[in-house]
NUTORZA-15469 format. One record per residue (C-alpha): x, y, z negated. Coordinates in pm, whole numbers, padded with zeros to 5 digits, always signed. Layout:
REM residues N
XYZ ...
This chain:
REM residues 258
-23799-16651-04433 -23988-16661-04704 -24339-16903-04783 -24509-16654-04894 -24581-16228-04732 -24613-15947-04983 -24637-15620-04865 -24507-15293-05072 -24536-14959-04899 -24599-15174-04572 -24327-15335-04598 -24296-15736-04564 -24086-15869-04848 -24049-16178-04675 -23863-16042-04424 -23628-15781-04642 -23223-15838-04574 -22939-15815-04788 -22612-15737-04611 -22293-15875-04727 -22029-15692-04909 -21818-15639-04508 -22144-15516-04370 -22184-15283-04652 -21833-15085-04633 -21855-15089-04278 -22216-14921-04339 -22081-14674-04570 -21755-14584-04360 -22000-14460-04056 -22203-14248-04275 -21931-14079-04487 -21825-13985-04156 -22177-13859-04064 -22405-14151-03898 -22724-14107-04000 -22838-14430-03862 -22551-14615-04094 -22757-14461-04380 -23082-14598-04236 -22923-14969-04230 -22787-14947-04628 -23093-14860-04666 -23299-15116-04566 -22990-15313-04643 -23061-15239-04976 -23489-15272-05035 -23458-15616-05156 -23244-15493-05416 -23508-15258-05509 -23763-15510-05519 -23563-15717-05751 -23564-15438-06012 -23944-15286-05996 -24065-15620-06021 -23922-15618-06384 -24166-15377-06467 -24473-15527-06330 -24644-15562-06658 -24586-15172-06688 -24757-15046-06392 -25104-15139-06179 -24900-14967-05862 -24627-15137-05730 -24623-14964-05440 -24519-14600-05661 -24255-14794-05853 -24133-14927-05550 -24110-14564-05396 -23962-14434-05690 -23689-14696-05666 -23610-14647-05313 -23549-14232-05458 -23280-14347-05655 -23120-14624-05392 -23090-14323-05161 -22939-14074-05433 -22700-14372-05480 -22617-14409-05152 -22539-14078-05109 -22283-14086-05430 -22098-14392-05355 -21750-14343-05290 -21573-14686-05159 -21276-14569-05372 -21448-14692-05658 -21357-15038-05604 -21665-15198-05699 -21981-15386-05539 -22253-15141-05414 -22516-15330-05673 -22317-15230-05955 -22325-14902-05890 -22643-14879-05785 -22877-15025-06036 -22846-14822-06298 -23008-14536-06120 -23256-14694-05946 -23336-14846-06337 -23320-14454-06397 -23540-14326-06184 -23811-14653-06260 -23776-14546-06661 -23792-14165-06614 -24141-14220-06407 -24290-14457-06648 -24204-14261-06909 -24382-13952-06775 -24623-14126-06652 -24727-14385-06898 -25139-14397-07002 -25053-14486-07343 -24841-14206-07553 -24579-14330-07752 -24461-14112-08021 -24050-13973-08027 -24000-14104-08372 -24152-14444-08276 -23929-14437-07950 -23596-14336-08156 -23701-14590-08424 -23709-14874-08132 -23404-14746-07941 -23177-14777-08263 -23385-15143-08347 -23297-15250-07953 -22920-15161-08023 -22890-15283-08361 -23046-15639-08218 -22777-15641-08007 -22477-15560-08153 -22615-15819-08457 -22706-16064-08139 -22300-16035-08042 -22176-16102-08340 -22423-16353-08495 -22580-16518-08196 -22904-16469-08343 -23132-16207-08337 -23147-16009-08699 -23508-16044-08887 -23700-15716-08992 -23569-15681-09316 -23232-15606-09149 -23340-15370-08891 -23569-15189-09129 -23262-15146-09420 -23023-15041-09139 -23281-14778-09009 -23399-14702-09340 -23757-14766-09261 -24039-15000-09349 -24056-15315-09179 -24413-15237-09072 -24290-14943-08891 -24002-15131-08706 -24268-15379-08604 -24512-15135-08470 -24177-14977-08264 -24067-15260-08044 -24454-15390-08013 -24501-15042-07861 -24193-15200-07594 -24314-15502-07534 -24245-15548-07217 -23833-15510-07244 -23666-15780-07070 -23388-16042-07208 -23091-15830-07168 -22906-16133-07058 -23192-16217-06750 -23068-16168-06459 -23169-15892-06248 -22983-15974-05891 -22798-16194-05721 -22568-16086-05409 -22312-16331-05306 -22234-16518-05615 -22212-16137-05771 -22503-16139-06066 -22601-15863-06244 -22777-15872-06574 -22965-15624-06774 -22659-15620-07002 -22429-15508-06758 -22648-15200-06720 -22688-15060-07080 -22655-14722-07080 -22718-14377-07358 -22868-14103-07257 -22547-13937-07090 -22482-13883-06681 -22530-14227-06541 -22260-14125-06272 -21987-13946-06491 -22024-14282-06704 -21946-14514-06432 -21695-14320-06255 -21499-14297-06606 -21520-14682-06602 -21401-14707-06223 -21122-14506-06362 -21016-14665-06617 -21059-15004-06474 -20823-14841-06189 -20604-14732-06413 -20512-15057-06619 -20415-15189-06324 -20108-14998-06374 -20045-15157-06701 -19810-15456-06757 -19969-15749-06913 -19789-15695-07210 -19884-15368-07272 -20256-15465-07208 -20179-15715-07487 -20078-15448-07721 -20370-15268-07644 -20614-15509-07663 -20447-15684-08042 -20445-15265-08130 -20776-15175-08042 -21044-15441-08019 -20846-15677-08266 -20736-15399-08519 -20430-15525-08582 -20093-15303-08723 -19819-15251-08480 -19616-15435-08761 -19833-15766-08710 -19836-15728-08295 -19414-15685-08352 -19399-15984-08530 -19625-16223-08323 -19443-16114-08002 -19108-16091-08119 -19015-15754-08079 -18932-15445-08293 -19200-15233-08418 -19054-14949-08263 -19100-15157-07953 -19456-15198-07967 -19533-14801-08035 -19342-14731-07733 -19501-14966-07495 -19840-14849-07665 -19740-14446-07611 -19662-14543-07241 -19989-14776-07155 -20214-14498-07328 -20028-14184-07165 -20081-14396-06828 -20477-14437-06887 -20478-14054-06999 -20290-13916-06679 -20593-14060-06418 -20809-13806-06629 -20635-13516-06649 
């Protein structure tokens, strides 16, 4: 147990649980099949997890107890959407709409109004830092982000100070046996959190089916941009070769969406 007590909503930090990944599906089996008290447990199961994430947004709120609320809103609209067939860790799943729900209620309820050209200006600065940060490993200076936004510097300044309180996208967010997420991991636009990740749970399925030399095609064809004339020639094969195995491996990844 923990040194130190903190109550949110009543509740004793110090004595929150996490339940291991067993504990979990066996949890989610007995409520898919109706047990209402299984819900209760992934529940509580699951505050700590909560706790983890509102805490990132101290500096944003005087209430903890509201954000804390509001995150336990979107732990139970994830529990009720997981499906076990997605093959992945509840955590995954569920932070990004618990981080959803957090946002959406600062957002409307923030003291301070920020402006939608000053957000938009910030969002396309925050993604432009990191796709620069990938490729550079250093973060771009305002000249950059102003010329690639076509704006003045002074107005891509007074955009992310208006944000100051985003976190390292690389800082961690949880930790669940050995599993870590990081803000990273949970980048999202502004589509339907859950059609995104169920897309990626089916693709991820769906590569499984893939041989690893046609995940090699894919990967030299479409992240490395290479010709199917270069792959041919590094692996030894024909070119017509390598546009059949690519025809199959993407006809494959099309037929779990169809």
């Amino acid at each position: 147990m923990s040194k130190f007590k903190v109550d949110i909503c009543n509740v004793n930090t110090s004595e929150l649980v996490v339940l291991t990944n067993t504990q979990m599906v066996n949890y989610f089996k007995e409520y898919q099949k109706g047990d209402e008290n299984a819900k209760e447990a992934l529940v509580k199961g699951n505050l700590k997890l909560v706790l983890s994430i509102v805490q990132r947004f101290g500096s944003r709120s005087d209430n903890m107890d509201d954000l804390f609320q509001v995150g336990c809103i979107g732990l139970v609209k994830s529990i009720d959407n997981f499906d076990l067939k997605h093959e992945v860790r509840f955590s995954t799943y569920a932070v990004p709409m618990i981080l959803g729900e957090i946002k959406r209620y600062l957002r409307d309820n923030q003291m301070i109004r920020v402006s939608r050209n000053c957000k938009d200006l910030a969002y396309q600065c925050f993604k432009l830092k990191e796709e620069y940060l990938h490729e550079h490993n250093v973060e771009p200076s305002m000249a950059y982000l102003a010329k690639m936004t076509q704006s003045k510097e002074k107005d891509v300044v007074e955009a992310l100070d208006s944000f100051q309180s985003v976190v390292s996208i690389f800082e961690p967010m949880f930790n669940s046996e050995g599993d870590e997420l990081c803000l990273v991991d949970q980048i999202k636009d502004d589509k339907d959190e859950i059609a995104l990740l169920s897309n990626l749970l089916t693709l991820r399925k769906s590569m499984k089916q893939l041989s690893a030399k046609e995940l090699d095609i894919l990967n030299k064809r479409y992240y490395q941009d290479h010709t199917q004339s270069e792959i041919a020639k590094e692996l030894g094969i024909s070119q017509a070769q390598v546009s059949r195995l690519e025809k199959n491996a993407i006809a494959i990844l099309r037929k779990e969406f169809e």
